[in-house]
SEBAFI-276068 format. One record per residue (C-alpha): residue in three letters; x, y, z. Coordinates in steps of 0.2 Angstrom, whole numbers, padded with zeros to 4 digits, always signed. Each point is the difference from the previous one (the first is absolute). Example, Ala and Ser with C-alpha at 12.3 -4.5 7.8 and 13.67 -1.06 7.14 Angstrom:
2
Ala+0062-0022+0039 Ser+0006+0017-0003 
END
This chain:
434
Unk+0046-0050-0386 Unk+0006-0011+0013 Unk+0000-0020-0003 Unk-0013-0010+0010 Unk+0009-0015-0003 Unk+0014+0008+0013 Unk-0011+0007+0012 Unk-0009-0017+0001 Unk+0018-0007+0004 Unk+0000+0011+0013 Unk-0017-0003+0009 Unk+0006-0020-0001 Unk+0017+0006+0010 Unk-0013+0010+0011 Unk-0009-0015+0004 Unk+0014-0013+0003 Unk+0007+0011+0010 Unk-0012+0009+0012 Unk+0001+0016-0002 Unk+0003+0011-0015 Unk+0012+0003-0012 Unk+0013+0012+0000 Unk-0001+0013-0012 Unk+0007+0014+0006 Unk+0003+0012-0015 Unk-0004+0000-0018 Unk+0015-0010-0007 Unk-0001-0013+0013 Unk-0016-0003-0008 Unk+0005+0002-0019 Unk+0014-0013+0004 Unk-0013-0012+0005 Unk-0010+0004-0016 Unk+0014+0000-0011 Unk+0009-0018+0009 Unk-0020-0008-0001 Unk+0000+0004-0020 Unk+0017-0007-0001 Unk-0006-0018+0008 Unk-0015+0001-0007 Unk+0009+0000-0019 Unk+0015-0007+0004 Unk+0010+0010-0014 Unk-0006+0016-0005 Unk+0009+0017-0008 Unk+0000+0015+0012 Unk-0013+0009-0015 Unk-0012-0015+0004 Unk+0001+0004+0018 Unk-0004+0019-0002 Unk-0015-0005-0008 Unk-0006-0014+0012 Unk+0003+0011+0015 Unk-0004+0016-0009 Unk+0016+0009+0007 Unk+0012+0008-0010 Unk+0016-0008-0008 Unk+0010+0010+0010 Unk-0007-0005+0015 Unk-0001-0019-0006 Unk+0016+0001-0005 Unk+0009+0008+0020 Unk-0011-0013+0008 Unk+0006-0014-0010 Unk+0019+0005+0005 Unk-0006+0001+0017 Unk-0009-0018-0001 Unk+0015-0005-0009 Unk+0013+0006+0013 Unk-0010-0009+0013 Unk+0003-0018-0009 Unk-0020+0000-0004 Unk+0001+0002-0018 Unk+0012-0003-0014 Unk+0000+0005-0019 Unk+0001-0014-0012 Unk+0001-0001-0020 Unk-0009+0010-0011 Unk-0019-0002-0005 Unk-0010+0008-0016 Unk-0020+0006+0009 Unk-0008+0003-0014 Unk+0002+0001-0019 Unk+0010+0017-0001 Unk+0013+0008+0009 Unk+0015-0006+0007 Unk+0005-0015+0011 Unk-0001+0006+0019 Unk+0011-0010+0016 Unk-0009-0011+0010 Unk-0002+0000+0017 Unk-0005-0013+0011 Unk+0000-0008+0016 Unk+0017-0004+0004 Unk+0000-0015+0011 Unk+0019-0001+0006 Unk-0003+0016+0010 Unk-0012-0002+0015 Unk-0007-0016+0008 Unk-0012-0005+0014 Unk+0003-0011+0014 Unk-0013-0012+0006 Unk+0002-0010+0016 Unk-0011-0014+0007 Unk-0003-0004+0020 Unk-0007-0019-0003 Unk-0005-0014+0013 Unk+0015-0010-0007 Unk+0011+0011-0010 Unk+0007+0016-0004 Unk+0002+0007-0017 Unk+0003+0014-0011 Unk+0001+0006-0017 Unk+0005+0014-0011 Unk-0009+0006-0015 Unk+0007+0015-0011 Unk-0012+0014-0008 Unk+0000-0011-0015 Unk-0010-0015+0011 Unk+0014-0011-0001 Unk+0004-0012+0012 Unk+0018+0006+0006 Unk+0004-0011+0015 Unk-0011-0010+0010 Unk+0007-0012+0017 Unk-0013-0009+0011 Unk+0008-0008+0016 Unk-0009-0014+0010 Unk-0004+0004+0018 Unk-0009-0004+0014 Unk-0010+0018+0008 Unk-0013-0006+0010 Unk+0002+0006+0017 Unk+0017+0010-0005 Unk-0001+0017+0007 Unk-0005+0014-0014 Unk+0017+0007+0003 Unk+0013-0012-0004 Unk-0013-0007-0016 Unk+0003+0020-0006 Unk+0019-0001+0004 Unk-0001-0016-0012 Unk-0010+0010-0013 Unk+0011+0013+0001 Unk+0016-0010-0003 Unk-0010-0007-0017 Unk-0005+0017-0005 Unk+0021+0005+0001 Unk+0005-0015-0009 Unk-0015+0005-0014 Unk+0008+0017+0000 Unk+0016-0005-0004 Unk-0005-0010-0011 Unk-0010+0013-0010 Unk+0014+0011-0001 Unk+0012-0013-0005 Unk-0011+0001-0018 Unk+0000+0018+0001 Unk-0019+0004+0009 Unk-0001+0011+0014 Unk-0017-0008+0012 Unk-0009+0016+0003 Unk-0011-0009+0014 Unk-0006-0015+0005 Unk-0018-0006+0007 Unk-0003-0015+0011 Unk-0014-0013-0002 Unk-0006-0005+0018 Unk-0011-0016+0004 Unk-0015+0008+0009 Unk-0012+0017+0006 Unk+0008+0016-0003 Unk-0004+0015+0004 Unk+0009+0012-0015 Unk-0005+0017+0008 Unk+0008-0006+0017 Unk+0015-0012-0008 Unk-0004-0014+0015 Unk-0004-0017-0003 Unk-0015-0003+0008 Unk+0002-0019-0001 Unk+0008-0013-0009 Unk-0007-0015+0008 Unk+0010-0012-0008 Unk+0017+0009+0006 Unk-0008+0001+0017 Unk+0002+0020-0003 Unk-0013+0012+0008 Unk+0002+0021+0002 Unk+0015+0000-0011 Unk+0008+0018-0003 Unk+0005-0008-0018 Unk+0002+0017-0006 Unk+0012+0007+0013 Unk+0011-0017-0001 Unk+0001+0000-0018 Unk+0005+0018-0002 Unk+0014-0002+0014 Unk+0005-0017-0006 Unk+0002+0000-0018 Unk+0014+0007-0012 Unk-0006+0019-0004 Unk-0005+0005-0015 Unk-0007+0016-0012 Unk-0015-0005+0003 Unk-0006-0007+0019 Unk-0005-0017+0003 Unk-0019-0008-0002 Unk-0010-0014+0005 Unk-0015-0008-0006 Unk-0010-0015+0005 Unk+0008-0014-0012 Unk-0016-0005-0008 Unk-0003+0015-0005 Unk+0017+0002-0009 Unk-0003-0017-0008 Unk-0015+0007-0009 Unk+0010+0017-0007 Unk+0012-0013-0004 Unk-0013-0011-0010 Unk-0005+0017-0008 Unk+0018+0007-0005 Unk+0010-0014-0004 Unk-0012-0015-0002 Unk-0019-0006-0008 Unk-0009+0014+0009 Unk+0002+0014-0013 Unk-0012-0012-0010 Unk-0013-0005+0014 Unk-0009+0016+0004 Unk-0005+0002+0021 Unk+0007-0018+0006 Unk+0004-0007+0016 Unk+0016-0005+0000 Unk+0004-0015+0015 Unk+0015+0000+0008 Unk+0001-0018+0010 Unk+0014-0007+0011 Unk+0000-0001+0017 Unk-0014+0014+0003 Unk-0010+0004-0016 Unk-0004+0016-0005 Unk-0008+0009-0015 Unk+0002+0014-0009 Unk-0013+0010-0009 Unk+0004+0010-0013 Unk-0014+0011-0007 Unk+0003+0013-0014 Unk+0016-0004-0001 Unk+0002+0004+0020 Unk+0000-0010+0017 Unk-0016+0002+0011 Unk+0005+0001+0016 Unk-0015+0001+0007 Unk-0004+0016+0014 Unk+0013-0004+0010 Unk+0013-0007-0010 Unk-0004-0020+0003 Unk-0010-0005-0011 Unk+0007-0017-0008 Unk+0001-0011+0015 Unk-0009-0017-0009 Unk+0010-0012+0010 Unk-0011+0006+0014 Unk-0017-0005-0006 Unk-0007-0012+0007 Unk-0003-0015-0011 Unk-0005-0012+0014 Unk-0008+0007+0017 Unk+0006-0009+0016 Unk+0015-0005-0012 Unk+0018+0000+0008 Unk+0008+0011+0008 Unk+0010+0013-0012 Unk+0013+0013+0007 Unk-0011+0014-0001 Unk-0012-0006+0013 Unk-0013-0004-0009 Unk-0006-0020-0006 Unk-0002-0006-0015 Unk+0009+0014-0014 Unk+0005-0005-0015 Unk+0021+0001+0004 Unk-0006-0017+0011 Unk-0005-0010-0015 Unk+0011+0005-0016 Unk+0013+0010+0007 Unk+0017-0008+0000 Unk+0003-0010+0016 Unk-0019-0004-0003 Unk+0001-0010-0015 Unk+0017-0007+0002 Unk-0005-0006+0018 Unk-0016-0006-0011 Unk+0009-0008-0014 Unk+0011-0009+0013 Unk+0017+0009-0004 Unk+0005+0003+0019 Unk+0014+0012+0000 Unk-0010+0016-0005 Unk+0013+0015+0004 Unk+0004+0005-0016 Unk-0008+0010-0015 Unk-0002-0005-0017 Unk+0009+0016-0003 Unk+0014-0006+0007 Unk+0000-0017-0004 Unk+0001+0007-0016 Unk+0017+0010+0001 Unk+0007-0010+0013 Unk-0007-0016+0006 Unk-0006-0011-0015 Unk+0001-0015+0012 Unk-0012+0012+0013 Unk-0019-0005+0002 Unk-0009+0011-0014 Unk+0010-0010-0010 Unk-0006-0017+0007 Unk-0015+0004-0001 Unk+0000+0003-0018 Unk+0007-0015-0004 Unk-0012-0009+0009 Unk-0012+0010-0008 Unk+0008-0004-0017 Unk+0001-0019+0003 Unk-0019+0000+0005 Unk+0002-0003+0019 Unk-0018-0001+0006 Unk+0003+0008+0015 Unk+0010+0015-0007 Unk-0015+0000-0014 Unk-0014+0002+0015 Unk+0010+0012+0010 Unk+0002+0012-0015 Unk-0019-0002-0009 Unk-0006+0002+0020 Unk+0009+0018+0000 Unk-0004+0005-0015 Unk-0018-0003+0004 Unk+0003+0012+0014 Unk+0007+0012-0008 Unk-0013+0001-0014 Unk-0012+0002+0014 Unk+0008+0013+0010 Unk+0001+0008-0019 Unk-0018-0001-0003 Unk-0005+0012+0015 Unk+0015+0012-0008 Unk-0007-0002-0017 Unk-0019+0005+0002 Unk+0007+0012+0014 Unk+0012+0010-0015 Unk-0006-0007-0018 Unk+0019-0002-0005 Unk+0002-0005-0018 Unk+0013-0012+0005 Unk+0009-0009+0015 Unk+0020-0004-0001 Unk+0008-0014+0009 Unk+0015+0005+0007 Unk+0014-0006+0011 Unk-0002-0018+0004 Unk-0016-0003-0007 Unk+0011+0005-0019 Unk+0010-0017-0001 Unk-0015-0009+0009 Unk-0014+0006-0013 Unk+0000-0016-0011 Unk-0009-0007+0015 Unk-0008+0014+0011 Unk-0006+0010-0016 Unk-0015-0009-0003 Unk-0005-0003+0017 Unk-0001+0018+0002 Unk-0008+0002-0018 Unk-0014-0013+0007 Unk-0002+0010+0017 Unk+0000+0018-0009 Unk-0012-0008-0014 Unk-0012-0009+0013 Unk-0001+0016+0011 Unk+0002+0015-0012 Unk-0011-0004-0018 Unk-0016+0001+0010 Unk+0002+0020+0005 Unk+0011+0004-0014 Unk-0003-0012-0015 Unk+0017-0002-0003 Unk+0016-0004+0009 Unk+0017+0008+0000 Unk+0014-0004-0009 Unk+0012-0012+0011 Unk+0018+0004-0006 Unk+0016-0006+0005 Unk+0014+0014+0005 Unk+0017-0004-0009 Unk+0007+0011+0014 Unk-0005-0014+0013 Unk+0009+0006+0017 Unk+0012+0012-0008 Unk-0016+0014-0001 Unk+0000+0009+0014 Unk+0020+0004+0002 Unk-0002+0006-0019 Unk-0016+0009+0003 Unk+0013+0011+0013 Unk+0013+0002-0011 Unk-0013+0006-0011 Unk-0010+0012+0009 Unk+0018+0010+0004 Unk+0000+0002-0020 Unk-0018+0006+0002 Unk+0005+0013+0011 Unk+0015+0005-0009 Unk-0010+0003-0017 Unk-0013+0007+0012 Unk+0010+0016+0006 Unk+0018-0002-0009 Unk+0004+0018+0007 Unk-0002-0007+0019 Unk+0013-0013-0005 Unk+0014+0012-0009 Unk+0000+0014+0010 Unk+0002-0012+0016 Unk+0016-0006-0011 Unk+0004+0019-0003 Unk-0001+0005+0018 Unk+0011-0015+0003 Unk+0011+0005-0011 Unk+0003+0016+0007 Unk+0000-0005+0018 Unk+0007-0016-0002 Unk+0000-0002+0022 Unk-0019+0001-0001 
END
């Protein structure tokens, strides 16, 4: 028999990915099988695996050396299944083999991060900078600089980056690879596809892109709170806010791919002007430059991401402070967006019955005092219809989601189809000009 378990690893590659798997003989798939037991046990005999998957020893045993070969999998110390018989070897996951790179085109910053098949955290390099109105080009050249240096440093601690996937700030189109429009980049009709591939360090495996709220929710799901939460909206806040919704364990998208755009809602009809050509949305009253314009913090360039890694003196970090010394001003200008936000959640809440709502990005550091405004919106606008609200929780991942999220769904697609990835490194190896 085959294992469902696999094969529903490989639907979720399918639909992260736009099109479907590759399986192109019966061992590319029994690899899959075999490497989605091995994750999902962690340390189990080569006897144990023949009967999970229902292949033979033998054939457990050839695709185990193949998987091993390929840096996927390693054997380990001994383990007794069972009360009889002897103590087989373990294999499991061997997380200093292959790794994912995740990269990140921000408002204010650039970053990436490396995560190994282990899902740990292996490198990780954020740089503060200034894209608005920077042509698409010279922003990828940037990227693509990180991405090198991230490389490196993988393989300085023995990793080899099997590919890499880019979290962009805005509309895009995954069967097409362009960026419709980032508004907040002052991007429009982007071939983001065609610039990444042709910029970026190659790779086994070629380069993605995903719209960055989207990889904030997978990386809620895989590396934070959101295994636990059930279908969730995960909100991804800095300069734009997105969200993320996650149902069954995968991101609707919606028919076209765009579904998630919350800081375009409009929370206030005839309200000011927001960058998308509308009036009144959502990004204009608790997105970044909103509130620190609002809480009177007047130099509003630079993310709390980056305050964080290098700017502790930077504006996020005045405006916690105030916020910490109970500064009225700073106190208004927080509980006024959180109101906002629990209202533009409302609509998404009876609109997709979600069991919880994350707050991520910005709105992680600044829960103390947006939470329960958004708990009293959701609460005043949702108990009515539903009789309950959601959960509100508070992403430990905070800004760092979305670029872990990308390194992440490169994992995904290795554990997905590991044959793709080895015989691209076998074909490599025997044509090393290619």
């Amino acid at each position: 028999m085959l294992n469902s378990g696999a094969d529903d690893r490989a639907r979720r590659h399918a639909t992260f990915n736009g099109g479907p798997v590759r399986h192109g003989t019966m061992r590319e798939h029994n690899l899959a099988v075999v490497l989605g037991e091995v994750v999902r046990h962690q340390s189990v005999t080569r006897a144990r695996l023949a009967d999970l998957t229902g292949l033979t020893k033998t054939t457990v045993s050839n695709l185990v050396a193949v998987l091993a070969e390929g840096g996927l999998v390693q054997d380990g110390g001994t383990v007794r299944e069972g009360e009889r018989g002897r103590p087989g070897v373990a294999v499991s996951v061997n997380g200093d083999g292959v790794a994912g790179l995740g990269l990140e085109i921000n408002v204010d910053y650039l970053a990436a991060c490396v995560i190994d098949l282990g899902r740990r955290v292996r490198h990780r390099h954020l740089i503060a900078t200034d894209n608005r109105g920077r042509a698409p080009e010279k922003v990828i050249e940037a990227l693509a600089r990180q991405a090198a240096q991230a490389i490196d440093s993988a393989a300085d601690q023995g990793l080899t980056v099997a590919g890499a996937v880019v979290a962009l700030p805005g509309v895009l189109d995954r069967r097409t690879g362009w960026l419709r429009t980032a508004p907040n980049l002052g991007w429009s009709d982007v071939p983001a596809g065609t610039l990444l591939t042709d910029g970026l360090p190659t790779l086994r495996l070629p380069p993605d892109a995903d719209n960055e709220a989207n990889l904030g929710a997978l990386g809620e799901l895989w590396f934070g709170v959101g295994r636990e939460l059930g279908d969730f909206v995960h909100v991804s806040g800095e300069v734009g806010i997105g969200a993320g919704i996650v149902v069954s364990g995968q991101i609707f998208r919606g028919a076209h791919g765009f579904a998630g755009e919350l800081g375009h809602l409009v929370v206030e009809p005839g309200g000011p002007p927001c960058s998308c050509g509308g009036r009144g949305c959502l990004e204009q009253f608790a997105g970044q430059e909103a509130v620190l314009r609002a809480a009177g913090v007047t130099d509003a360039r630079t993310s709390f991401t980056t305050t964080v890694a290098a700017d502790p003196d930077g504006p996020m970090a005045v405006l916690l402070e105030s916020l910490r010394s109970g500064d009225e001003r700073a106190v208004a200008a927080v509980d006024r967006a959180g109101h906002a936000l629990g209202s533009a959640l409302s609509a998404a809440v009876n609109l997709l019955d979600p069991d919880s709502v994350v707050l991520g990005g910005i709105f992680s550091p600044l829960a103390p005092w947006a939470r329960p405004a958004v708990q009293e919106a959701l609460t005043a606008a949702t108990t009515g219809i539903r009789g309950r609200t959601p959960s509100v929780v508070v992403s430990r991942l905070a800004g760092e989601a979305a670029v872990r999220g990308a390194a992440g769904l490169v994992i995904e697609r290795v554990l997905a189809d590991p044959g793709g990835l080895l015989s691209v490194r076998a074909a490599r190896r025997d044509h090393p000009r290619q």
